[in-house]
C-alpha positions in Angstrom: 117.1 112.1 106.5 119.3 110.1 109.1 115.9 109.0 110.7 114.9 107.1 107.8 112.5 109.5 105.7 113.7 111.1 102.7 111.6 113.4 101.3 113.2 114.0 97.6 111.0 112.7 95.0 112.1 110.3 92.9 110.0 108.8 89.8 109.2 105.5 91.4 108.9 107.7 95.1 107.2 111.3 93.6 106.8 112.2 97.7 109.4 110.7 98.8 110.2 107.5 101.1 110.9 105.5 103.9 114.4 104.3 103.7 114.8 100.5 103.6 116.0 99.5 107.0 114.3 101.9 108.7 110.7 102.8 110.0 108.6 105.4 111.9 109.6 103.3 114.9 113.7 102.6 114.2 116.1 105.3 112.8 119.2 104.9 110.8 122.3 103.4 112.3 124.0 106.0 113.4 121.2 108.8 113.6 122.1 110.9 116.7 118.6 111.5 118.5 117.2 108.4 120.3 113.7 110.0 119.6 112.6 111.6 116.5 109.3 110.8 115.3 105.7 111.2 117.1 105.6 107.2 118.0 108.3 107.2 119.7 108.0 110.3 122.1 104.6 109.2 122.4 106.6 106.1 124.3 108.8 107.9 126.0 105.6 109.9 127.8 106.8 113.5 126.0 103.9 113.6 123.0 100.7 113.3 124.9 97.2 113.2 123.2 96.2 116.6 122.7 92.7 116.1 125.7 95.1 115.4 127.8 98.0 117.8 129.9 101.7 117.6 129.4 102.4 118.0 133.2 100.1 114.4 133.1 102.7 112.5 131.0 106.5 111.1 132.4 108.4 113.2 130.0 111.1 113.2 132.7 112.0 109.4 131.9 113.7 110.8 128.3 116.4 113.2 130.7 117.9 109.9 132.6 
């Protein structure tokens, strides 16, 4: 849940929620992985469309 989501229902959130402060793009303060969510490894060149190869993305920019 550090990256924002947390999925326990609540009555006003019965699927959960998107923590204020926090977004598919920005994690938590604090929250130990840089990249956690399908946006941004899709940045960072790891999550490619699936017509396209991995070997045609830059994953290796995330191992610097």
């Amino acid at each position: 849940m550090g990256s924002g989501w947390d999925p326990r229902p609540t009555k006003a959130h019965p699927h959960g929620r998107q923590v204020d402060g926090s977004s598919a793009w920005r994690s938590l303060r604090g929250y130990p992985f840089p990249v956690w969510s399908l946006l941004e490894m899709s940045v960072a060149g790891v999550a490619t469309p699936l017509n396209l190869s991995y070997t045609a993305c830059s994953a290796p920019a995330l191992l610097k």
